[in-house]
Short mmCIF file of the C-alpha atoms (twelve columns), coordinates in Angstrom:
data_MODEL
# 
_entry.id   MODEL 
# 
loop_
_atom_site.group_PDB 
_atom_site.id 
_atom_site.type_symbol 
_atom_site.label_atom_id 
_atom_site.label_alt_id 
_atom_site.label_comp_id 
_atom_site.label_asym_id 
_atom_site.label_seq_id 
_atom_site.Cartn_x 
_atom_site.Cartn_y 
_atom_site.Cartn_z 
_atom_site.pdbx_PDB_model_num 
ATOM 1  C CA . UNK A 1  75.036 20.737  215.672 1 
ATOM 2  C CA . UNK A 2  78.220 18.941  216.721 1 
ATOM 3  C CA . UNK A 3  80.525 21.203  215.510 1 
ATOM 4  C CA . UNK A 4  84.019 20.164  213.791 1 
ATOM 5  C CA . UNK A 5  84.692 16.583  213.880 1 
ATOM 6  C CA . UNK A 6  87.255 16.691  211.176 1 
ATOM 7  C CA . UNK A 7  90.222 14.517  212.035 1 
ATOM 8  C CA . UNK A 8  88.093 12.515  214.455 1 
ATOM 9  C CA . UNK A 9  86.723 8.935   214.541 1 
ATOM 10 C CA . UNK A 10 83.315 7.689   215.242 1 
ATOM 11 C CA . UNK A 11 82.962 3.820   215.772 1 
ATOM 12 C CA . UNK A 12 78.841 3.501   215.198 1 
ATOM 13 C CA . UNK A 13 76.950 0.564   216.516 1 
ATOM 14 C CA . UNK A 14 73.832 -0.410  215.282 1 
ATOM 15 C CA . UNK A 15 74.662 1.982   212.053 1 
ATOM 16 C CA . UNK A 16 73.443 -0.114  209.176 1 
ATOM 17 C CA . UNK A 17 69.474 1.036   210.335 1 
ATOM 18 C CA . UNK A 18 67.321 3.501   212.295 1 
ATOM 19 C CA . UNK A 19 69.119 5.723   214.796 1 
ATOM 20 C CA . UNK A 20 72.130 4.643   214.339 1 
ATOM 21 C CA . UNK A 21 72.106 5.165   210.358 1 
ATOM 22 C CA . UNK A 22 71.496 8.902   211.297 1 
ATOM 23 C CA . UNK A 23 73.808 9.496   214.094 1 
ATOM 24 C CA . UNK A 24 76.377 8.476   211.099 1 
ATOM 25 C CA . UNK A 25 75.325 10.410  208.709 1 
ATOM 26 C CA . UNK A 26 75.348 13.514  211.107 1 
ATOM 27 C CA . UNK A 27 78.930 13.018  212.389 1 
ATOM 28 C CA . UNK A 28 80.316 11.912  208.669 1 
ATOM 29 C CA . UNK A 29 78.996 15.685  207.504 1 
ATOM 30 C CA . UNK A 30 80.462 16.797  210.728 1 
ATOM 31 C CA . UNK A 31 83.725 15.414  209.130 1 
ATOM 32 C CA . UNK A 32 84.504 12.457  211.244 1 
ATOM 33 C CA . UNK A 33 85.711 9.325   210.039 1 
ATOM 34 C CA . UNK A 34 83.727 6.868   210.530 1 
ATOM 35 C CA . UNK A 35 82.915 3.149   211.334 1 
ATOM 36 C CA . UNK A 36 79.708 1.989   211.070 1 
ATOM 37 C CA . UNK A 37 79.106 -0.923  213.044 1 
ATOM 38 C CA . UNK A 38 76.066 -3.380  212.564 1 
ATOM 39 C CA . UNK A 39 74.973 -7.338  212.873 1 
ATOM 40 C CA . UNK A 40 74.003 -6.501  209.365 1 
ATOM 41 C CA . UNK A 41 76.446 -6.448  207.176 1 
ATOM 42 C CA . UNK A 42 74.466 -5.437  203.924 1 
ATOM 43 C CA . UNK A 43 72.492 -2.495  205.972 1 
ATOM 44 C CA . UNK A 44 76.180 -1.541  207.656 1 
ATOM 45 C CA . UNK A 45 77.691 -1.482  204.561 1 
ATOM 46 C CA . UNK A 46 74.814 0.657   202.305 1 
ATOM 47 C CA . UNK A 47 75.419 3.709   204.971 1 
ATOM 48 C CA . UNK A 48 79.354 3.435   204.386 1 
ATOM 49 C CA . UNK A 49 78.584 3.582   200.678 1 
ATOM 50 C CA . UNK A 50 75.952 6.378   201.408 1 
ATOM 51 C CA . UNK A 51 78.249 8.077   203.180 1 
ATOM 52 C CA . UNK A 52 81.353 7.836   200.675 1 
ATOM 53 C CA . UNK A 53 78.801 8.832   197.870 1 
ATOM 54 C CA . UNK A 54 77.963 12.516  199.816 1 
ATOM 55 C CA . UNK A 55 81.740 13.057  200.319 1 
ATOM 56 C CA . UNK A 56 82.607 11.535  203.284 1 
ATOM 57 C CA . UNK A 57 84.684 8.502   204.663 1 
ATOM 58 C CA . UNK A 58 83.070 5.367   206.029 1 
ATOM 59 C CA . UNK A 59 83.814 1.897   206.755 1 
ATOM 60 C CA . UNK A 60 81.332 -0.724  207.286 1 
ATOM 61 C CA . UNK A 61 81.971 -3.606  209.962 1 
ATOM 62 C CA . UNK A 62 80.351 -6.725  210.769 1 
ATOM 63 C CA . UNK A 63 79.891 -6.755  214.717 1 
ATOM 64 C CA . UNK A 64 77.614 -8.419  217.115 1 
ATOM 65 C CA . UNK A 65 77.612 -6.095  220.128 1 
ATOM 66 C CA . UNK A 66 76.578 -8.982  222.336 1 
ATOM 67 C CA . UNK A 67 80.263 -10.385 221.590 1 
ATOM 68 C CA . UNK A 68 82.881 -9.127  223.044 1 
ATOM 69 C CA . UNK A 69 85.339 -10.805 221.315 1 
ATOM 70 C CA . UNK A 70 83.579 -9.060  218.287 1 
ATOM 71 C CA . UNK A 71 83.380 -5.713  219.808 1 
ATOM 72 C CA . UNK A 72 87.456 -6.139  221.097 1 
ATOM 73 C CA . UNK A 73 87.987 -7.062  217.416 1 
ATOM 74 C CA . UNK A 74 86.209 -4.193  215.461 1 
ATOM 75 C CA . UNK A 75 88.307 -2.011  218.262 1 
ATOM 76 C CA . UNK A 76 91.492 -3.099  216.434 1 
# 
């Protein structure tokens, strides 16, 4: 589908739910690293553990898109 994605990162927004939740899945089985990004913290950080539980390597962050000092942060 994607192809190889080992050795890259994936910062998802929105990733604790819906769309987003899938789009992580995909690229952690792709082999990226990856962030997953929500407002909800609890919903952010059951995909990380999802993730981490099939093999792959997730981190689950706090963000509120609509902040950019939040956004800038998460970036860091």
């Amino acid at each position: 589908m994607l192809g190889d994605l080992a050795g890259k990162a994936a910062f998802i927004t929105g990733g604790g739910s819906g769309i987003g939740r899938g789009i992580a899945g995909v690229m952690a089985r792709q082999g990226a690293r990856v962030v997953v990004a929500d407002v909800d913290a609890e919903g952010a950080d059951r995909v990380a553990r999802e993730i981490g539980g099939q093999g792959g390597e997730a981190i689950a962050l706090r963000v509120d898109v609509a902040s950019q000092e939040q956004v800038d942060a998460a970036l860091e």
